[in-house]
C-alpha positions in Angstrom: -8.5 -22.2 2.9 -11.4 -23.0 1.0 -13.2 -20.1 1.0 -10.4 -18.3 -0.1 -10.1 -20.6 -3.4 -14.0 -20.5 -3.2 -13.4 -16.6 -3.5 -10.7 -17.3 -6.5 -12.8 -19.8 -8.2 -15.9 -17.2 -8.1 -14.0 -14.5 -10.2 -12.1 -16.8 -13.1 -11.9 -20.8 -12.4 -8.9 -22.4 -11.3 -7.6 -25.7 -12.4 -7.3 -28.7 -9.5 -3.8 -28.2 -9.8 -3.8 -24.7 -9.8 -5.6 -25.1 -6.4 -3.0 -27.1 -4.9 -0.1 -25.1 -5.9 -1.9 -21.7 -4.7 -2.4 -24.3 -0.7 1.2 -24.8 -0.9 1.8 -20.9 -0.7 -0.3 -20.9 1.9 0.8 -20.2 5.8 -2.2 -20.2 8.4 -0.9 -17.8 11.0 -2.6 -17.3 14.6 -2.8 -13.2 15.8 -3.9 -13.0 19.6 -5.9 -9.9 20.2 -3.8 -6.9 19.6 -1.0 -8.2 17.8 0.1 -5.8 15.0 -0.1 -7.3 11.3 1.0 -4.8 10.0 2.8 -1.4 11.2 2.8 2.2 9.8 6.3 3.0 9.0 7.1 -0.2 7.2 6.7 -2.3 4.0 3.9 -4.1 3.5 5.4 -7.6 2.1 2.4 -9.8 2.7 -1.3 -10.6 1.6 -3.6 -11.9 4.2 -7.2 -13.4 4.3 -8.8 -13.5 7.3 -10.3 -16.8 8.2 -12.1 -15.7 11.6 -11.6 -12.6 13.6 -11.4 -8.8 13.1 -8.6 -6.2 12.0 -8.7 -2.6 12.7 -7.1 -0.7 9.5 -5.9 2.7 11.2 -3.7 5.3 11.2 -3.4 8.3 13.3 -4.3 12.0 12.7 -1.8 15.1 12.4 -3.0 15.6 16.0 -2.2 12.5 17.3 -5.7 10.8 17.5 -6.2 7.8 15.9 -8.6 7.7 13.2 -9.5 3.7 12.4 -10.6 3.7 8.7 -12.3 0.5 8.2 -12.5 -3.1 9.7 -11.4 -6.3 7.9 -13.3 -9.7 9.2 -13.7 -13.0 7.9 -13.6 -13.7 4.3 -11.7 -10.4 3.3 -8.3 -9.4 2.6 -5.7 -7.6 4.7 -3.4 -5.4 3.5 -1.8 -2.1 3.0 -3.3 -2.2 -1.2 -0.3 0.8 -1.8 2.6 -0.4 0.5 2.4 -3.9 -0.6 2.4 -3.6 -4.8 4.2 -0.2 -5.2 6.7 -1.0 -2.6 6.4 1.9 -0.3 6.1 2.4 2.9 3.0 2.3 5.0 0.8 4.7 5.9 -1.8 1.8 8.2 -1.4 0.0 10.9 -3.5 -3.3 11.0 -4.0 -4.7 14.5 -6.2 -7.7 15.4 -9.3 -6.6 17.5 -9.8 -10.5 18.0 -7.7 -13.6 18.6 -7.7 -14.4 15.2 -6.2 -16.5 11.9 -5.1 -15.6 8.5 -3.9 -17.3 5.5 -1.3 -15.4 4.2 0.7 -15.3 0.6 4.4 -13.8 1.1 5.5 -11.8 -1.6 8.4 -13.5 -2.7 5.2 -16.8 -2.8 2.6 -13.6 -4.6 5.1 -13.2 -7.7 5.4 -16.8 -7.9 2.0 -17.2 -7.7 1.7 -15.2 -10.5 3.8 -17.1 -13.0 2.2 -20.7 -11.5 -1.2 -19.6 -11.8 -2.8 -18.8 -15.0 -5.5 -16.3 -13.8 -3.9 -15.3 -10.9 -2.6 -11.6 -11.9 -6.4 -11.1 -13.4 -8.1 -12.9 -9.8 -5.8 -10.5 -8.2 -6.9 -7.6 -10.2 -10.4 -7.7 -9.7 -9.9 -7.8 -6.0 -7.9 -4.9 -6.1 -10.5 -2.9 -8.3 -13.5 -4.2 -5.4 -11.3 -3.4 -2.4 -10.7 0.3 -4.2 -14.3 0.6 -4.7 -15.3 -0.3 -1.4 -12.6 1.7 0.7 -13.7 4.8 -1.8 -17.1 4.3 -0.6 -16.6 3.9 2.9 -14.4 7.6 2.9 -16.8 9.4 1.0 -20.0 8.1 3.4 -17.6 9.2 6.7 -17.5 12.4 4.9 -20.8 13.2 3.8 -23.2 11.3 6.3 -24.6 12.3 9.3 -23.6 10.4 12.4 -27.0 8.2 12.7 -26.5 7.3 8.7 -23.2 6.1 9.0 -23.5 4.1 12.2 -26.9 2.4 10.1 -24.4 2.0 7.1 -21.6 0.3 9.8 -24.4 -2.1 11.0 -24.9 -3.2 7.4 -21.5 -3.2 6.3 -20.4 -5.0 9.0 -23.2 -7.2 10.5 -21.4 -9.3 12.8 -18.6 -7.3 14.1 -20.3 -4.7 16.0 -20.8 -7.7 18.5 -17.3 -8.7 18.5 -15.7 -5.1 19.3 -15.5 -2.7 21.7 -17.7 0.7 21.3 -14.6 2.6 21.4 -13.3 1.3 17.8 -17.0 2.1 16.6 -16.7 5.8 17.2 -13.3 6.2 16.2 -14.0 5.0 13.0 -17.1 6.8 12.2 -15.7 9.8 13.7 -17.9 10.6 16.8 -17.5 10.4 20.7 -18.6 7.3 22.7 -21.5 9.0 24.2 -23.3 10.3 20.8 -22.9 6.5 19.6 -24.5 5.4 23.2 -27.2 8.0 22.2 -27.5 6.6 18.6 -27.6 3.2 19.6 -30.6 4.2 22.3 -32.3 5.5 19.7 -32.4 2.6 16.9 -33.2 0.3 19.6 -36.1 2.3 20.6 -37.1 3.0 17.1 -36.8 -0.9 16.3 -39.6 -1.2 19.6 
């Protein structure tokens, strides 16, 4: 809970009080590996943070194959952005790759957040503008970059996940077969000799 105020507090400060009243729409709930968060097909009607563990963000192609877009660990949000403020219905599905525990805000708890809390609406902003910005950049590398530059940019991005999931979730989401990651991987460690 405190980084996520910590996070909050970084963009535009929030009062003590406002502090408490933001905990007190707080729920801490526990997702075992697996376990959906949230499903293609439905509203979105919740905002999580991820304390510890790993998300896969997916969805699946017109052929059937799942195509994971990105990967949401600790000290980032999870949620369908477009499902959850317009309403509509899902196009993700956000499954835990780890056990793993989120804060999470309800929407009914969101709007009232956003009449309790002076800043919030503008807090709230600002991480919807980064999250845009980041997801944007992430599509445009996985459609630009060769296979060896985006599995450098994954290692980057995403520093301590790689450990933490299975190969298989790697090359789905940057878009090439198990064996040419095997390959890639080879190589960097060679090259890092």
């Amino acid at each position: 809970m405190n980084n996520l105020i910590a996070l909050f507090n970084s963009i535009l400060p929030l009062s003590k009080k406002e502090e408490l009243i933001i905990n007190k729409y707080l729920t801490l709930d526990n997702y075992s590996k697996k376990d959906c968060y949230n499903e293609e097909g439905k509203i979105c009607n919740k905002l999580g943070f991820v304390e510890c563990g790993v998300f896969k963000v997916s969805s699946f192609k017109n052929n059937g194959d799942e195509y994971i877009k990105y990967f949401v660990s600790e000290g980032h949000f999870l949620i369908d952005l477009d499902s959850f403020f317009h309403k509509t219905i899902s196009t993700e599905n956000i499954v835990a790759l780890t056990d793993s525990e989120i804060f999470t805000i309800s929407r009914s708890s969101f709007n009232i957040l956003k009449n309790e809390v002076s800043n919030f609406s503008e807090i709230i902003s600002e991480l919807k503008q980064r999250a845009l910005l980041e997801k944007l950049s992430i599509k445009n590398e996985m459609l630009v970059d060769d296979a060896l530059t985006k599995y450098t940019k994954f290692i980057q991005r995403y520093p301590t996940v790689a450990q933490r999931i299975s190969q298989r979730h790697i090359a789905l989401h940057l878009g090439i077969s198990e064996y040419t990651l095997s390959r890639i991987r080879a190589k960097k460690t060679f090259l890092a000799l």
